[in-house]
N, C-alpha and C positions, 0 to 999 in steps of 0.2 A: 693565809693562816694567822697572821698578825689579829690580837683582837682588842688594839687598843683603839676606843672610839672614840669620835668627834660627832660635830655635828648629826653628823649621816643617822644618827639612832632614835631621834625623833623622828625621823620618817622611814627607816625600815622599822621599827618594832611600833609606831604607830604613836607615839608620846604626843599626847597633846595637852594643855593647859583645861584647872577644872572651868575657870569662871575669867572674865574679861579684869575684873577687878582682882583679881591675884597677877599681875600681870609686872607690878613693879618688886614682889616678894620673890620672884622665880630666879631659879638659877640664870644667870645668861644658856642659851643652850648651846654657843658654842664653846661650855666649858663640860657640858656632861659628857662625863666620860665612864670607864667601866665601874670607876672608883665610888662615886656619886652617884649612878645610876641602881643599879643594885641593893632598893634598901627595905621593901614591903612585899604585901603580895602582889598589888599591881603592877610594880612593877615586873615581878617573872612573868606572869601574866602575859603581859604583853613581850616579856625576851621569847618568852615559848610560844608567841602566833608568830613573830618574826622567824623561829624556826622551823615553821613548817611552811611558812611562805614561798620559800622556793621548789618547792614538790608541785607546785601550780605549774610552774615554768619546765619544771622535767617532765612530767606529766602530757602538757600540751606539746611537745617538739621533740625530745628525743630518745624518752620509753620505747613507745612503740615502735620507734625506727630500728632500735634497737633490742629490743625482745620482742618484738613480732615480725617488721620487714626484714629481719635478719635470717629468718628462719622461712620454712618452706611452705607457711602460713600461708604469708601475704608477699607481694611485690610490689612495684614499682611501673606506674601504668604504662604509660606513655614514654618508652626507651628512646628519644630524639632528641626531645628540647635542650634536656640536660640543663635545668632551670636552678637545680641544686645538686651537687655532687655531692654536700652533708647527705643530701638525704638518699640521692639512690646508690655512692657507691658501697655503702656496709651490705645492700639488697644483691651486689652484684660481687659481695667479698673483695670490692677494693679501697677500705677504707684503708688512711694513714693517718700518723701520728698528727696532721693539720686537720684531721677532718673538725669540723666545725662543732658535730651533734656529740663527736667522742670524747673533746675537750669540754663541753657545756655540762657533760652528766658528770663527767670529775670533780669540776670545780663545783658544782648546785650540793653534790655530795658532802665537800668537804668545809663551803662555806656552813650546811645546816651541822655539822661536827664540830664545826670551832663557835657554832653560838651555843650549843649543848654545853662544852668545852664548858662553855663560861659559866651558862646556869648550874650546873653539877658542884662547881667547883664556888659557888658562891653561897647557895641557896642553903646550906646548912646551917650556916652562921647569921641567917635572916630571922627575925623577930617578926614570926606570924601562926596562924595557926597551922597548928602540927598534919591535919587530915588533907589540907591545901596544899598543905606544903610535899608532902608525901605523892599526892597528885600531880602538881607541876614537875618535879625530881622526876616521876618517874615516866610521866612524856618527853621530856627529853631525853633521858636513858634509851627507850625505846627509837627514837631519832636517832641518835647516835647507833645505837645498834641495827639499823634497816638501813642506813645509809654506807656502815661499813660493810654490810651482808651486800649489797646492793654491789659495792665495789669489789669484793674479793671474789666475785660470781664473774665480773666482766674482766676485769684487770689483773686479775692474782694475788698477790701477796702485795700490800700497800704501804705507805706510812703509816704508822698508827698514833695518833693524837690523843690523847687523854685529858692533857691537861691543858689550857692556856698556853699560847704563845706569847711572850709580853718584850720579848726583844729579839731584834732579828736574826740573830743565829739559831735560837730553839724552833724558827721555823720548819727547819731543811732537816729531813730524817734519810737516813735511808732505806729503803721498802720492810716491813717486817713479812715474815713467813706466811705461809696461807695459817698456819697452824696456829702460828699467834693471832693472826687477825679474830677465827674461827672463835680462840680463846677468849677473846674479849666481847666478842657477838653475845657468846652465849653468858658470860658475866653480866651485860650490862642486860639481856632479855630476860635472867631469871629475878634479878634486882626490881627493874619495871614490873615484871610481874608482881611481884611480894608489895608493890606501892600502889598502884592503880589499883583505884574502884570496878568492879563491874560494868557492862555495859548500861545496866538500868540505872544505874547510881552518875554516871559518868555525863559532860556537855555533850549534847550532840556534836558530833564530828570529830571529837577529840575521841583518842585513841585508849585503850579502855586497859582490862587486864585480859580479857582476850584477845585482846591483839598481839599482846606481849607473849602469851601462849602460846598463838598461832607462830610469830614469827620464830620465837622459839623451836616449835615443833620442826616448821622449814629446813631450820638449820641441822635438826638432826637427821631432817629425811637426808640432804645433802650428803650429809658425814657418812649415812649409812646406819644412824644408829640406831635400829629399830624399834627394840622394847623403849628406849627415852621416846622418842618420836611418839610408840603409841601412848604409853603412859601422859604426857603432856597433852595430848590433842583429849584423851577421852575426859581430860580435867573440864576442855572446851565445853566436850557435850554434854557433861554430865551437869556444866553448869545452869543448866537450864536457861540460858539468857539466849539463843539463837535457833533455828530452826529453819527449813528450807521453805520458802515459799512455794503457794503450789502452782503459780504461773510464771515461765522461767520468762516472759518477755516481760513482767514486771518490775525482773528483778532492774531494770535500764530503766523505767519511767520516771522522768521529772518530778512528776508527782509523789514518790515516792522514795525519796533518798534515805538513806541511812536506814535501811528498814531491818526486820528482825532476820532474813542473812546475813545483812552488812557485819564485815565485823571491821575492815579499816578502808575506807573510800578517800580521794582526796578530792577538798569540798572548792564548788566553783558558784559564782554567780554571776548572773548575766547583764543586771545592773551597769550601763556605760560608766556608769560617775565611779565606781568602786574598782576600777581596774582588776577585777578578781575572775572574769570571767572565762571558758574555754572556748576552743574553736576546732578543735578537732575534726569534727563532721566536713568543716569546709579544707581540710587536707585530704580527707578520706573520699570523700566525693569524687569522681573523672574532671579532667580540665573539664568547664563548662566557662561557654562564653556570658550566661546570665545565670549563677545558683537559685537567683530568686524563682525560678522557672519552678522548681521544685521545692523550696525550704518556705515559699508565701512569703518572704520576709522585705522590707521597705527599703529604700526604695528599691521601685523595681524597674528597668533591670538596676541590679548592684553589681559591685564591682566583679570582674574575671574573679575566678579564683587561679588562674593560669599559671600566678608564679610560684604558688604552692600547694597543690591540688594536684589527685591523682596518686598520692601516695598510699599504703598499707593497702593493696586492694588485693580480696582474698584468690587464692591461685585456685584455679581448675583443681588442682590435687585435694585440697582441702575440701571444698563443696563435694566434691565424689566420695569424700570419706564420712560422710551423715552419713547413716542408715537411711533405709525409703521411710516415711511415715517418720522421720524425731522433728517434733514442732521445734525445735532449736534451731533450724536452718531458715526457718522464713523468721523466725525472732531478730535474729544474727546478721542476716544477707539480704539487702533487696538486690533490683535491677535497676540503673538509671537508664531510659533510651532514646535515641534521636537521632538526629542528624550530625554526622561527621566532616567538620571543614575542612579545607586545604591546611591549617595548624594544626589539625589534628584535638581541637577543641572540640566536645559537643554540643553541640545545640538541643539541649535537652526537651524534651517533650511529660517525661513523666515517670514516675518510678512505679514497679510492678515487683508484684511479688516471685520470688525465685523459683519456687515450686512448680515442676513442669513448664516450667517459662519455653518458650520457641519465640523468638522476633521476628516482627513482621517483612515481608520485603524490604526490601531499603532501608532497614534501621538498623543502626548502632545499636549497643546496649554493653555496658561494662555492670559487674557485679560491684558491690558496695560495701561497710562494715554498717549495717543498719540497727547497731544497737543504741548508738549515739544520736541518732537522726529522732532529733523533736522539736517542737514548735519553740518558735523564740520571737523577739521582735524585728532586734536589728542585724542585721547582715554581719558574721563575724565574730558575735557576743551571744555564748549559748548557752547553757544552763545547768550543762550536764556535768557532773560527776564522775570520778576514775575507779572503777572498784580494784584494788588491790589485793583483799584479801575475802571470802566469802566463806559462808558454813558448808555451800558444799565444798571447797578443796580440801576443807577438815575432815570431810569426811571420806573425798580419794586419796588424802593420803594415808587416814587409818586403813584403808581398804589395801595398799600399797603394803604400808608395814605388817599389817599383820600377813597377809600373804607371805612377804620377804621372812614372818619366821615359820612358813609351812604351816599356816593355817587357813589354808582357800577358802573349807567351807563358811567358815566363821568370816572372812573379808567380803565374801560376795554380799550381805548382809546391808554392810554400808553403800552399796550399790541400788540394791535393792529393795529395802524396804528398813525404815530409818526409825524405828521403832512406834510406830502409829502415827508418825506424819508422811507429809508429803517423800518422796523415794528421789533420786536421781534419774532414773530409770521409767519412773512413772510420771512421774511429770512431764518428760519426752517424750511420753507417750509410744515406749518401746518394751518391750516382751524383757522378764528380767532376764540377770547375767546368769547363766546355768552353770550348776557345780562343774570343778573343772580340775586341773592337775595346776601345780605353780608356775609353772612357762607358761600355759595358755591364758589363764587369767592377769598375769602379770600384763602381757601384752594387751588383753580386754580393759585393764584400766589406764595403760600409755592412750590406746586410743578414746577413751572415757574422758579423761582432762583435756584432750587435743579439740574435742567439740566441746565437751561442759566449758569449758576456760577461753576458748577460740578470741583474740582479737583483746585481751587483759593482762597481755607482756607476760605469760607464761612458758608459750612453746618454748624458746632457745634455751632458758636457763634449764627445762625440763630435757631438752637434748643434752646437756652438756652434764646435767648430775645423773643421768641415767646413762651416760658414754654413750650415747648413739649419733655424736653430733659428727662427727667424720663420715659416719655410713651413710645416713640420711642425706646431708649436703649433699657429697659428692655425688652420689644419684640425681639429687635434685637439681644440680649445676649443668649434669650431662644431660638431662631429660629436656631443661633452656635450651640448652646449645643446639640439642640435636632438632628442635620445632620452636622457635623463639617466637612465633605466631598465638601459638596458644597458651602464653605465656602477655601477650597482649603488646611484643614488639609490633611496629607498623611492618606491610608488607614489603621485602626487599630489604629491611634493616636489620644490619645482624649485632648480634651484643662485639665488644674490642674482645681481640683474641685472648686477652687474661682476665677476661670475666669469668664471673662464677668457677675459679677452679680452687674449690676447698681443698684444704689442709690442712693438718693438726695445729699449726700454729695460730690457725684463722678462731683458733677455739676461745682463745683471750683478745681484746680490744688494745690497739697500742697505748702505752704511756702520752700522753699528749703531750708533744714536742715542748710548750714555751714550759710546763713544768721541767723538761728535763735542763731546758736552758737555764732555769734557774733556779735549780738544785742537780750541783755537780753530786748528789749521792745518790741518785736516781739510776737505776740501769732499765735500760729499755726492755720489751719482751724481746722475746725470739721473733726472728719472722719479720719486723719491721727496723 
């Protein structure tokens, strides 16, 4: 949490010199520090790409391990190797306070909090223009605020940083309440909002005022607050900046990033030289002894993806929960199939589409997350983009609130038919949602997001703000236990006797140990 810099800021935040010949007029850089750094636009500029820089690195490793493999979505393919415990024991409910992926999303958290920290807290007193300046402010407000949302969802009641830490005692806090956290969420969202430009006005990739809406809105679905929740989101639609596309496998194409549903994505390139790139697809994929079998990419073969591959892979439960006929499912899921080694590797032959699939004699075939799977060059550097936030969750979650205030007919709507564009419902090319009574519908739109959102880190937090995360698990731990086959353990191996057995306390993520080491004000959760 310390944010006094050195050196290190010319290459996190990207500081490079204009011209060869300015070269004897520059500061030394190992004298830039917060004091000297902070004096134009360029430079916020570049504090606020440093701050979103690490959503790359959360993004790629331990999101989805954590809002999707955690939940009854996806698993963990290949229960033997045990090549990463980060990453399958949260899938089998036994993560601790060492786990690797539960320490990395704290710290990636609270590092982009103390660079907001600094620009917040500098950027007033900077000499530039006002509409720029109002812009940068209030991207990092919105960081600051998604990163603490981010945390009080997994972890509870956290530290809460506002301000710079500039000597080490003001590092170490001790947790604030969910209620304060909340507090501050929704302060620093409604602020970003009132600062950020529109999406048509706004850089590509950078986070807009709908963003700040939307996550705004989040926070009240959370809370429960229904009339704020819808009043906010329908500010969303009425702004006219977004709109459902009408082909939902587009909304995933390379070719088309940041498009008119985007409304917060986090942006990657595939570029070797730029270090910015993702790789998701080659974790999501089954162990395969050559990916290049199937991804065309050079050389070929390339390397195992053995040592981390095989993870997020969607459960039998999920695929059964399409309806027949939603084009979401072959968007969503292929099949990889082939030959099964004695490691339990496949030796892949080719991916097919999910629908009505049956495999041949003698084949293998594990299901996929196929939204991410597009053409790239090199092995490992892929192109693809994380969507976070899209126009349709704006629109299940108006469908949600307004329901939650006993107004069915009027929620099915947002389901349905989306005011002369494209629908939810139709573009899936499924029969719309019929009038219904508030229990029935409610549940019509739990399972609504479970497919529209499938595989974009939504299920767990959606178990856990709609209380069903004890019931669900705990079924879904017993359903492993009782058939661990179809579940995709190998034949004859059974999960450890304290797998999968949820419980309340399994609901929050532990505190990760070396914080607690080093902040005597820290108390751990229950349960760990």
């Amino acid at each position: 949490m310390k944010t006094i810099f050195n050196i290190a800021i010319s290459i996190a935040l990207g500081c490079s010199c204009a011209s060869c010949s300015d070269f004897l007029n520059l500061t030394p850089y190992s004298e830039i520090t917060a004091e000297n750094f902070y004096q134009n636009e360029e430079d916020f500029r570049q504090a606020v790409n440093g701050a979103y820089e690490p959503l790359r690195n959360m993004y790629n490793t331990e999101e989805w391990n954590l809002g999707e493999a955690k939940s009854d979505n996806t698993t963990y393919i290949i229960h033997i190797a045990k090549s990463s415990l980060d990453g399958e024991d949260p899938d089998q409910f036994l993560e601790t306070s060492t786990n690797g992926n539960v320490g990395t999303k704290y710290n990636n958290c609270y590092v982009i909090i103390g660079r907001c920290n600094r620009i917040i807290s500098e950027i007033d007193q900077a000499d530039f223009d006002a509409e720029a300046k109002s812009n940068l402010k209030g991207q990092a407000l919105f960081l600051r605020a998604f990163c603490y949302f981010n945390l009080v969802q997994y972890f509870g009641g956290v530290p809460l940083h506002t301000t710079p830490s500039t000597v080490y005692e003001e590092a170490f806090k001790p947790r604030a309440s969910v209620d304060e956290v909340y507090e501050q969420i929704m302060k620093d969202a409604q602020e970003a909002s009132d600062l950020l430009p529109v999406k048509s006005r706004q850089e590509v990739g950078r986070v807009s005022k709908g963003s700040a809406q939307t996550l705004l809105g989040n926070v009240y679905m959370v809370l429960k607050r229904w009339a704020e929740a819808e009043q906010t989101l329908k500010e969303v639609v009425s702004s006219g900046e977004y709109e459902l596309l009408a082909d939902y496998g587009s909304i995933y194409s390379i070719s088309n990033k940041n498009h008119k549903e985007s409304i917060f994505e986090i942006q990657y390139m595939q570029d070797a030289s730029l270090g910015q790139q993702s790789d998701f697809i080659y974790r999501f994929l089954p162990y395969m002894t050559n990916p290049s079998a199937i991804t065309g990419t050079t050389p070929n073969p390339c390397p195992s993806n053995v040592d981390h591959g095989g993870f997020n892979t969607p459960t039998i439960d999920l695929i059964n929960a399409y309806e027949k006929g939603d084009k979401r499912l072959d968007a969503s899921i292929g099949m990889v199939e082939g030959k099964l080694t004695d490691s339990y590797a496949l030796d892949a032959t080719g991916v097919k589409s999910i629908v009505d699939y049956e495999p041949a004699p003698g084949i293998t075939a594990y299901p996929f997350i196929k939204k991410y799977f597009h053409e790239h060059i090199k092995p490992y550097y892929t192109d693809d983009n994380w969507p976070v936030y899209r126009y349709a969750e704006v629109l299940l979650f108006l469908a949600e609130a307004i329901n939650e205030q006993n107004r069915p007919d009027e929620a099915i709507h947002y389901l349905n038919d989306t005011f002369g564009q494209a629908s939810i419902r139709g573009r899936a090319g499924l029969a719309p949602v019929k009038s219904q009574n508030v229990d029935a519908l409610r549940e019509a739109i739990y399972q609504e997001r479970r497919i529209e959102l499938a595989f974009e880190n939504k299920r767990w937090t959606d178990l856990l703000r709609t209380g069903r995360a004890v019931e669900v698990m705990t079924r879904h731990g017993q359903k492993i236990k009782a058939n661990p086959e179809s579940y995709y353990w190998p034949d004859g191996v059974q999960p450890v006797a304290n797998a999968y057995l949820f419980n309340p306390d399994k609901c929050l993520l532990p505190i990760p140990l070396r914080e607690i080491d080093l902040n005597s004000e820290l108390k751990q959760n229950p349960g760990y």
